[in-house]
N, C-alpha and C positions, 0 to 999 in steps of 0.2 A: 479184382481177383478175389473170389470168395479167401474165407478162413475152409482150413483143414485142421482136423484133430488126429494127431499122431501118438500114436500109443507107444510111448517109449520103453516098455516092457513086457512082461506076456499076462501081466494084470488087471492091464484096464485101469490103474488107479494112476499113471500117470502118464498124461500127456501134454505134448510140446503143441504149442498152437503156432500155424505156418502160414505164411500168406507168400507162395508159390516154395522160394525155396529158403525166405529167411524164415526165422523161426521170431515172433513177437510177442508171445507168453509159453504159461504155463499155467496148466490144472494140475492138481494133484488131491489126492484122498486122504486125509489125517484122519488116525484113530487119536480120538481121548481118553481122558483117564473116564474108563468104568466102560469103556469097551466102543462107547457111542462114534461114531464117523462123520464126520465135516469135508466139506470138499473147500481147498481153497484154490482163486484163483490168480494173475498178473502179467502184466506187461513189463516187456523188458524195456520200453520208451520210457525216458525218464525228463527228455527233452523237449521245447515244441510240441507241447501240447494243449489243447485249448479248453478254456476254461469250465469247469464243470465235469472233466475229464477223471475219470476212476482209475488206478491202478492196480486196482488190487481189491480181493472181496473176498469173504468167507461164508459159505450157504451151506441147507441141508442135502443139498441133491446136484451131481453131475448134470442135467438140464436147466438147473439154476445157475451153476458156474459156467456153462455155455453163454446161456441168454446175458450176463454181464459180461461177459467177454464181447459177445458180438452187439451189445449195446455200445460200448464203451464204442469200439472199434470203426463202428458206422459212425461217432461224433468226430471221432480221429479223422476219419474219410470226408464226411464232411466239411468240417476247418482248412483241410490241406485242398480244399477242392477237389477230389479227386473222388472216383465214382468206384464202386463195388462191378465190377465185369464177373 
């Protein structure tokens, strides 16, 4: 089952990442000091995961914290055996 991004506001800056109807991370948009914007992003698996596996990341751009989300995610899928439908 693919990944879905759910906008959990009417912002855009934060979304719950879902895989049908649990929810396995989260993205969200941090502003820094002097104005500048980081997107960061994570899974709520903290168990049984295999090795090489990322948790968590901070980039400059929501398609960079995508693409590490659904990197991570496809190695998750991989180890468990189990296939992206």
């Amino acid at each position: 089952m693919p990944l879905v991004y759910k906008d959990k506001g009417a912002s855009g800056s934060q979304l719950a990442v879902m895989c049908g109807e649990i929810a396995v991370g989260h993205i969200g948009k941090n502003t820094l000091v002097g104005g500048a914007a980081r997107w960061s992003w994570n899974f709520g698996m903290n168990n049984a995961v295999p090795p090489g596996f990322q948790h968590s990341g901070h980039v400059d751009t929501l398609e960079e914290a995508k693409a590490g989300v659904e990197q991570n995610w496809e190695l998750w899928l991989d180890a468990a055996g189990l296939a992206d439908r």
